[in-house]
N, C-alpha and C positions, 0 to 999 in steps of 0.2 A: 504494500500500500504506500503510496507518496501522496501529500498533503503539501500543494504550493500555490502562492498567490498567484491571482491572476486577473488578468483585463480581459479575459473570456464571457462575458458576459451575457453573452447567448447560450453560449452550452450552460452555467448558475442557472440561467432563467428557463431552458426547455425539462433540464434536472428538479426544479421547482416546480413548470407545470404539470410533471407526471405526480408528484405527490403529492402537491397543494391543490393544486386547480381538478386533476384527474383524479384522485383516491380521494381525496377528504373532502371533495365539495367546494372550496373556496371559489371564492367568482375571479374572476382575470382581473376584475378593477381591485377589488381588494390583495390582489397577490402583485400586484405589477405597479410601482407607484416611482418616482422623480429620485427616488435614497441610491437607487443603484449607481449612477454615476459619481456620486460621491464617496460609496463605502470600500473597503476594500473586500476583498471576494477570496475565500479561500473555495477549492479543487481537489476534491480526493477521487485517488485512479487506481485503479487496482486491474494490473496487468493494462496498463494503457488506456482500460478504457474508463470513462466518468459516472464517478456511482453519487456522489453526493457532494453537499456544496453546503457552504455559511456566508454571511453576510454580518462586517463590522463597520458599526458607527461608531463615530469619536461625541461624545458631551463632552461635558465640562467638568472637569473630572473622573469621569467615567468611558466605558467603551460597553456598547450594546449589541450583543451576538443577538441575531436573526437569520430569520428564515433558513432554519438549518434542515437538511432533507437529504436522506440514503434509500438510494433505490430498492424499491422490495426485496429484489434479486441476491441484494448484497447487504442488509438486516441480520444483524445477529456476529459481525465479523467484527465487531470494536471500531468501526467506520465513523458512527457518531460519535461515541467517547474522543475517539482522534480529533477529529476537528473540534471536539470543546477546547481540551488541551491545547490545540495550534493555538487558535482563537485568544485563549486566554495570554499565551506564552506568545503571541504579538501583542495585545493591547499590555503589558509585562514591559515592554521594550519602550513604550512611549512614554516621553517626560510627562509628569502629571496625573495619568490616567491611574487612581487608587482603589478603583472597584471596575468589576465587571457585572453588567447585568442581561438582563435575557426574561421573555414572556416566555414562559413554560405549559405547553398545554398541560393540561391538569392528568391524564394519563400518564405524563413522562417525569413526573416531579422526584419519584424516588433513583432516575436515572439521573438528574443533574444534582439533586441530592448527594448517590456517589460519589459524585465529581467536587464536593467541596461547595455546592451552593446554598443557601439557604433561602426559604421560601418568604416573602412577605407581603403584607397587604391581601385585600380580599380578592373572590376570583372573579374574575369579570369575563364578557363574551368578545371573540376577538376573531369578524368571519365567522361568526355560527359555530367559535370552538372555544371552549370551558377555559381559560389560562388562569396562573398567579405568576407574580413577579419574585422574582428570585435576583440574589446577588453575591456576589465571592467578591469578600476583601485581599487585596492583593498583598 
């Protein structure tokens, strides 16, 4: 598996709309919004080819993992745990940035749990899906 940035942002976006837009329901407006071209875009490939993708915002003090998504096919291989880690161990590198946060659909909380996150605040709907907000101090 390799995990590296990229300006790909078409292959990010057709990788999102198999599991956002195609498996979970989300509508294309609410998956495809103006952040892309600002955030940085992590790429995980496994044997070449593109299984899954994240998306990093920079705040103000903070760095905001989204839209994270591993293709069915490739579920279950430590594909997502990877790209938390990457994700975290870049926004890690940047002056200022003291936490890391992320919308957590409410089925995956014990996964980024794992990962050193903790959940807070109540759960709101996000695209007709259940989330709580979670954050890892750095």
């Amino acid at each position: 598996m390799l995990i590296e940035e990229t300006r790909d942002i078409a292959t990010c976006r057709a990788l999102r709309r198999v599991v956002f837009i195609e498996e979970q329901g989300v509508s294309e407006a609410d998956e495809i919004d103006e952040c892309d071209e600002d955030a940085i875009h992590l790429l995980a490939r496994v044997e070449g080819q593109a299984t899954g993708s994240a998306r990093l915002l920079l705040g103000d003090g903070y760095g905001k993992i989204g839209r994270v998504c591993v293709l069915r096919a490739a579920r279950g291989q430590g594909i997502g745990a990877a790209l938390i880690r990457a994700a975290v161990a870049r926004f890690a590198q940047i002056e200022g940035v003291v936490e890391v946060r992320l919308g957590a659909q409410t089925h995956a909380l014990g996964f980024y749990q794992a990962l050193g996150f903790q959940a807070f605040g109540p759960i709101y709907d996000d695209a007709g899906i259940a989330h709580r907000d979670m954050a890892l101090r750095l």
